[in-house]
N, CA, C and O atoms as a DFTB+ gen file, in Angstrom:
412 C
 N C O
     1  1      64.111      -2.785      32.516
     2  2      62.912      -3.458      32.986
     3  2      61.698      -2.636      32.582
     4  3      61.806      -1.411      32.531
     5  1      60.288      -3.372      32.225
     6  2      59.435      -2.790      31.324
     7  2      58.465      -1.821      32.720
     8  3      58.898      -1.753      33.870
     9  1      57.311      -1.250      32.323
    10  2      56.896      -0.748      33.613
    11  2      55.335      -1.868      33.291
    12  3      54.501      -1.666      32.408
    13  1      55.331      -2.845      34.154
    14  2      54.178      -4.047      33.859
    15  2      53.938      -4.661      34.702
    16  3      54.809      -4.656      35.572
    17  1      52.967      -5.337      34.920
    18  2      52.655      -6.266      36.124
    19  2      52.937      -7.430      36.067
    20  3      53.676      -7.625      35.103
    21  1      52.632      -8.698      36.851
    22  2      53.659      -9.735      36.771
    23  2      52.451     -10.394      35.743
    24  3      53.265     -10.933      34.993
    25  1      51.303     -10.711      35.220
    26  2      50.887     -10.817      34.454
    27  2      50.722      -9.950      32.935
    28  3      49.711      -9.938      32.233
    29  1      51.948      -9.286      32.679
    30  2      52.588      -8.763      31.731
    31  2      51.540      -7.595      31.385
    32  3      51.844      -6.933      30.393
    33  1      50.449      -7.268      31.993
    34  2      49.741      -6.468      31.854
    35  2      50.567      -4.678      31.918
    36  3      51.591      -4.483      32.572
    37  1      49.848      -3.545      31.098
    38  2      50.978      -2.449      31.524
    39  2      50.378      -1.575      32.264
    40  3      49.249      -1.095      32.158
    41  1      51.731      -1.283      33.512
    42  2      50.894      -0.467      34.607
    43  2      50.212       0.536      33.607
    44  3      50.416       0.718      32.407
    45  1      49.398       1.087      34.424
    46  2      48.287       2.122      33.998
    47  2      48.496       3.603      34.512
    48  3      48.541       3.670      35.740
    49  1      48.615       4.649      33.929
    50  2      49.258       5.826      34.454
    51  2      48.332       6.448      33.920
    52  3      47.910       6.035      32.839
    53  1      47.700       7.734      34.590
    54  2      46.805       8.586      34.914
    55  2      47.043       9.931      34.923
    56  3      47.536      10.428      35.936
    57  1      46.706      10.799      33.709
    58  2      46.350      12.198      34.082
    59  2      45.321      12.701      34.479
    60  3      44.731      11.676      34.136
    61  1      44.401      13.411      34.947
    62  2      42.597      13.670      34.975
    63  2      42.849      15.528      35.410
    64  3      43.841      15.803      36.084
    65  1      42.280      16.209      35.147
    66  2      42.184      17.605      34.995
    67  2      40.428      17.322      35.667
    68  3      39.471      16.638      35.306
    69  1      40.761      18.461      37.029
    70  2      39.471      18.882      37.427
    71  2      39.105      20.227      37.862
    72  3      40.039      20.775      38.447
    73  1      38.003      20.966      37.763
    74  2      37.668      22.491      37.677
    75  2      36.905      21.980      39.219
    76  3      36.424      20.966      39.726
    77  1      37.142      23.287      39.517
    78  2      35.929      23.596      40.923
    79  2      34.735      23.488      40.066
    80  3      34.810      23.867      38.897
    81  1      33.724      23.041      40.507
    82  2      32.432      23.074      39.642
    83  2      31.919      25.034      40.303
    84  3      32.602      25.738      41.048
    85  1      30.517      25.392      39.657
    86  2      30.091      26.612      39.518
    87  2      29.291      26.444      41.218
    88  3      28.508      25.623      41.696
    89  1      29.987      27.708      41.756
    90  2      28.856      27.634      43.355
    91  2      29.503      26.727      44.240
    92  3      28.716      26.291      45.081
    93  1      31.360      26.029      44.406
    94  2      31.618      25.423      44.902
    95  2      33.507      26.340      45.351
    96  3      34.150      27.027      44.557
    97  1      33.822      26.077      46.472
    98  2      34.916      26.916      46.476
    99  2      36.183      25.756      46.330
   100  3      36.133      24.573      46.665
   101  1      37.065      26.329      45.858
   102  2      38.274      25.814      45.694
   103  2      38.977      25.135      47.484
   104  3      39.499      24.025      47.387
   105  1      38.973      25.679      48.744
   106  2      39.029      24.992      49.670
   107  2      38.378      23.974      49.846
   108  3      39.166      23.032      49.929
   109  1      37.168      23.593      49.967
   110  2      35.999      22.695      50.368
   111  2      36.931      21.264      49.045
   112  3      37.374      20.155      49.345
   113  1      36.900      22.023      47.537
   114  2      37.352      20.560      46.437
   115  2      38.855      20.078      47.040
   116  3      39.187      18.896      47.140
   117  1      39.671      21.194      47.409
   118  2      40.954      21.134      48.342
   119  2      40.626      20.097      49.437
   120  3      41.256      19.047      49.309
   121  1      39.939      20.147      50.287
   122  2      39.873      19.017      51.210
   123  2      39.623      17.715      51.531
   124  3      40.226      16.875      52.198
   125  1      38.071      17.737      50.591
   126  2      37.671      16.804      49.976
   127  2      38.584      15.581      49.311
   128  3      38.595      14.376      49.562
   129  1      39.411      16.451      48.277
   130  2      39.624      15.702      47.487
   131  2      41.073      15.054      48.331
   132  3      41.533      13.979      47.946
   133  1      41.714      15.797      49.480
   134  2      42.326      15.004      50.671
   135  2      41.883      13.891      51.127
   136  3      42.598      12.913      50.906
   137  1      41.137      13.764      51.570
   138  2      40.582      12.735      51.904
   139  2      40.177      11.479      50.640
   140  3      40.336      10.268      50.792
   141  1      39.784      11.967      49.760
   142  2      39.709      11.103      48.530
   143  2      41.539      10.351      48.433
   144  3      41.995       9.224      48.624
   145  1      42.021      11.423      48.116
   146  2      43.603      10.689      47.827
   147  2      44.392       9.702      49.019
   148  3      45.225       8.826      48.788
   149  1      43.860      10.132      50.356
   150  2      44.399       8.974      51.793
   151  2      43.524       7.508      51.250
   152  3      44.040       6.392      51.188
   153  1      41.993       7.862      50.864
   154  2      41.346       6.632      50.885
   155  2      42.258       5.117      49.777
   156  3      42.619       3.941      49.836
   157  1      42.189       6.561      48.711
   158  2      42.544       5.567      47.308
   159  2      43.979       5.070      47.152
   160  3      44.224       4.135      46.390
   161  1      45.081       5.774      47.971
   162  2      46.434       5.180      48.090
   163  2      45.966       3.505      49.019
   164  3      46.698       2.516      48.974
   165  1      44.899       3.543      49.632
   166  2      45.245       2.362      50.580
   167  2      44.468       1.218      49.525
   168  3      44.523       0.095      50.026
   169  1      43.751       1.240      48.171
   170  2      43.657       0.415      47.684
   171  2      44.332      -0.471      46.986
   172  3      45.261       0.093      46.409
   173  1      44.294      -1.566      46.778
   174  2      45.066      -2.459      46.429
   175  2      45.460      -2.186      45.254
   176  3      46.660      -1.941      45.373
   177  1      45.118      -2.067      44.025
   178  2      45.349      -1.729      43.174
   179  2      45.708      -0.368      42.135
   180  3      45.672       0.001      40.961
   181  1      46.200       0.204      43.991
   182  2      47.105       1.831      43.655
   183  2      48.058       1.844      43.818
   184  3      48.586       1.213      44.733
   185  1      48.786       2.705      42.844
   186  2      50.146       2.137      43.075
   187  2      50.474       3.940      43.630
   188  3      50.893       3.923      44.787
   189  1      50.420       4.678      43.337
   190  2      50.302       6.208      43.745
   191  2      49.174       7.088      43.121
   192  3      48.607       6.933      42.039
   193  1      49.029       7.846      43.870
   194  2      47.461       8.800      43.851
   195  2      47.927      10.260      44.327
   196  3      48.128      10.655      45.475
   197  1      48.034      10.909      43.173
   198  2      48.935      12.647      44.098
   199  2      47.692      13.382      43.537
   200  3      47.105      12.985      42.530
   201  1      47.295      14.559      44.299
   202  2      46.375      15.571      43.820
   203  2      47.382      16.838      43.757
   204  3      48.049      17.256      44.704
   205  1      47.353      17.332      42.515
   206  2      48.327      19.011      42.573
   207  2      47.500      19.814      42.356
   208  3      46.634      19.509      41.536
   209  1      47.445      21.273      43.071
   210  2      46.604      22.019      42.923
   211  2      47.863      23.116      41.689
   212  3      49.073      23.314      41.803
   213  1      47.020      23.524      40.782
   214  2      47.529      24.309      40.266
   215  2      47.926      25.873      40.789
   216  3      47.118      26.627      41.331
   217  1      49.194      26.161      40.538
   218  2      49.772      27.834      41.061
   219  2      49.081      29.150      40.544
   220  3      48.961      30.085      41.335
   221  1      48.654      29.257      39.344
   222  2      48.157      30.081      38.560
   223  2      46.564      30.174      38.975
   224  3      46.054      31.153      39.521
   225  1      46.075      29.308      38.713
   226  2      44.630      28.769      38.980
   227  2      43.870      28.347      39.946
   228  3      43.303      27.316      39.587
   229  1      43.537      28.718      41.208
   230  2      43.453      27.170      42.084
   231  2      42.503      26.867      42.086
   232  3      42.401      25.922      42.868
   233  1      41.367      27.165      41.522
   234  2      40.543      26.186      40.936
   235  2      40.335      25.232      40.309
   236  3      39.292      24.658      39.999
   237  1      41.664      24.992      40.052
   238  2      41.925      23.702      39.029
   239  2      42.610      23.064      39.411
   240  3      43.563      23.710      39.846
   241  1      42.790      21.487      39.603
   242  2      43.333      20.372      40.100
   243  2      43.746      19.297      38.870
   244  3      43.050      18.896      37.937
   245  1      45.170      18.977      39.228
   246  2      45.785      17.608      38.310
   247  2      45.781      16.541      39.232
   248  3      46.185      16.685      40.385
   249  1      45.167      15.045      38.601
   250  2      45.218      14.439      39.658
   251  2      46.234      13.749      38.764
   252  3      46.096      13.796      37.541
   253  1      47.732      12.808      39.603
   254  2      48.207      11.551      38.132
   255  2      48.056      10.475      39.425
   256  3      47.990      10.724      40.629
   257  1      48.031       9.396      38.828
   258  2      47.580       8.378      39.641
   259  2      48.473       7.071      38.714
   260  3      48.519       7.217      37.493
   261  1      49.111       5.911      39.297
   262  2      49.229       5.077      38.731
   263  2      48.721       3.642      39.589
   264  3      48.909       3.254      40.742
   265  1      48.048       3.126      38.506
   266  2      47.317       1.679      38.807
   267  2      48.106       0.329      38.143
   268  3      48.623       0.218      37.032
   269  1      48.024      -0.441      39.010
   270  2      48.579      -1.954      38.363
   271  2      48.133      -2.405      36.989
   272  3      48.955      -2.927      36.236
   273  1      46.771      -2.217      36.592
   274  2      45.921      -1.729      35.784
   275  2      44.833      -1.703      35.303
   276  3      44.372      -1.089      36.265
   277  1      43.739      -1.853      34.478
   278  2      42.742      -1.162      34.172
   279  2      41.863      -1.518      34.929
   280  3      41.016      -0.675      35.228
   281  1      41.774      -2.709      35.424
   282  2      40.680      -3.272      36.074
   283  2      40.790      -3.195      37.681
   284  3      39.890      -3.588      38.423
   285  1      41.950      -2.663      38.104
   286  2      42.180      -1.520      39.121
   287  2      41.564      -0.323      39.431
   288  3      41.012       0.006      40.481
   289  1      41.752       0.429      38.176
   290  2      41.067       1.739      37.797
   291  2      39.739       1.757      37.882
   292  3      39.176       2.701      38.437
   293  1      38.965       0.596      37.281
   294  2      37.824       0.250      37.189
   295  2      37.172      -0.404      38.886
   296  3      36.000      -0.760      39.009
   297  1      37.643      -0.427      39.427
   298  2      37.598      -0.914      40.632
   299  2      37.582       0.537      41.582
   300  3      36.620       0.897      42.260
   301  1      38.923       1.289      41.451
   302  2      38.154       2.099      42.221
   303  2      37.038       3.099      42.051
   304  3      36.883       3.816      43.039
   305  1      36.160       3.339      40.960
   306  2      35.215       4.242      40.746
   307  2      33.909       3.002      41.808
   308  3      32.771       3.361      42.107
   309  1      34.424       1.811      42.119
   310  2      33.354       0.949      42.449
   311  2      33.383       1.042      43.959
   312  3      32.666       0.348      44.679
   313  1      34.341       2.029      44.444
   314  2      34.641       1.877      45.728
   315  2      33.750       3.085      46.784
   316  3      33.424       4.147      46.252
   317  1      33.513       2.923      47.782
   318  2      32.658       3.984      48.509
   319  2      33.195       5.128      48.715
   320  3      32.505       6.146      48.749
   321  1      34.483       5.143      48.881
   322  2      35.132       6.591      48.610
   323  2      35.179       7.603      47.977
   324  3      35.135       8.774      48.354
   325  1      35.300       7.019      46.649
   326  2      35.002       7.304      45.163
   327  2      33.757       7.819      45.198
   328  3      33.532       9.029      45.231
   329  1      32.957       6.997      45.193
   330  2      31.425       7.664      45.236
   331  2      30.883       8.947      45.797
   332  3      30.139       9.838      45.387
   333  1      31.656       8.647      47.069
   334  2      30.934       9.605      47.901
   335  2      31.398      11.339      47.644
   336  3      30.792      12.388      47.863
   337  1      32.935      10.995      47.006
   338  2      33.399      12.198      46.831
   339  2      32.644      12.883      45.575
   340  3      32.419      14.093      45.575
   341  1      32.122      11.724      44.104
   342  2      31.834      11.744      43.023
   343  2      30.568      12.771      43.364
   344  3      30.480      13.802      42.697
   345  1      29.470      12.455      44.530
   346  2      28.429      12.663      44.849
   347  2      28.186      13.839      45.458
   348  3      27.041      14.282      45.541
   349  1      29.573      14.664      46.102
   350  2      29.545      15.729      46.107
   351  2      29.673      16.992      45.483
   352  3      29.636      18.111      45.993
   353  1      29.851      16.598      44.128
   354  2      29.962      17.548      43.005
   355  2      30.700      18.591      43.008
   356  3      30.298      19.643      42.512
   357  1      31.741      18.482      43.494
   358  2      32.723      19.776      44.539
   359  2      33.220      19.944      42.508
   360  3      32.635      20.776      41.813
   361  1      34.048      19.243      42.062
   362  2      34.623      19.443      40.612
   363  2      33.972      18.647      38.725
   364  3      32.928      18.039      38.489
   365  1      34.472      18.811      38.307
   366  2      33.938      19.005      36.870
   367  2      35.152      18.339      36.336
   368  3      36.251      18.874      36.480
   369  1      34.978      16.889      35.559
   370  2      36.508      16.565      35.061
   371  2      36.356      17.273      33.536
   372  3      35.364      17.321      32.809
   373  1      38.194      17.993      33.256
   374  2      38.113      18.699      32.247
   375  2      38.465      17.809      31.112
   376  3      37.992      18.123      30.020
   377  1      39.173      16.813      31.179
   378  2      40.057      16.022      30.934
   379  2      40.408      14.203      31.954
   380  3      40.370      14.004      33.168
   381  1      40.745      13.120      30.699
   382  2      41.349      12.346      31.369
   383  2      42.114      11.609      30.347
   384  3      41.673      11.414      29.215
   385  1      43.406      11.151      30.809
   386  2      44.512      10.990      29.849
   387  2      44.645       9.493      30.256
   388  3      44.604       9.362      31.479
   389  1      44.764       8.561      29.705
   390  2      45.277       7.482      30.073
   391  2      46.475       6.937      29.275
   392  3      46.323       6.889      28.055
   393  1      47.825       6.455      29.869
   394  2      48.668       6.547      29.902
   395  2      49.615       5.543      30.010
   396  3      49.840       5.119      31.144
   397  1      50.360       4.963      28.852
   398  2      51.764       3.946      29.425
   399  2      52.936       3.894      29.098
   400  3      53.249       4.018      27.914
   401  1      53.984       3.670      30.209
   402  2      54.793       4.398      30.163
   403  2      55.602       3.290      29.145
   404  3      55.299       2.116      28.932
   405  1      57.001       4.263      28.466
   406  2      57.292       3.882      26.966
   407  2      58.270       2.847      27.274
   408  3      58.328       1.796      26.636
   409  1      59.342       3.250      28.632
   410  2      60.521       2.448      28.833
   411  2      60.365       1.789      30.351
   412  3      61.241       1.047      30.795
């Protein structure tokens, strides 16, 4: 079975790489971005939303996320959650991978 939505669309899978921004501590983007990941699992068009903090680094965060798809994705940057976290400038995206899966 393919990984797709019932309008044959293909789920949408998510890497994004984020830095503590400069003058911001790695706890505060740690919490924050808690609360970001409870909001965005409850949207409709999430299918999972994990934040990993890196072992080596912890200033640095992997987020992978998978969406039904794009216009999901696009939906949640439209959402107040999103924003508000966007607006706190806690991180710096290093990277964003977009992604579908092969089998």
């Amino acid at each position: 079975m393919s990984d797709s939505t019932t309008t044959s669309q293909p789920i949408l899978w998510i890497s994004a790489g984020l830095k503590v921004s400069v003058n911001q501590s790695a706890e505060h983007a740690k919490k924050e971005l808690n609360v970001l990941q409870r909001q965005t699992i409850k949207e409709e068009g999430c299918i999972f939303f994990d934040v990993l903090q890196h072992r080596d680094d912890p200033n640095s965060f992997t987020l992978w996320e998978k969406w039904i798809n794009e216009a999901a994705l696009k939906e949640h940057f439209n959402q107040v959650h999103t924003k508000d976290y966007l607006a706190l400038s806690l991180t710096e995206v290093t990277y964003i991978e977009k992604l579908v899966k092969l089998t």
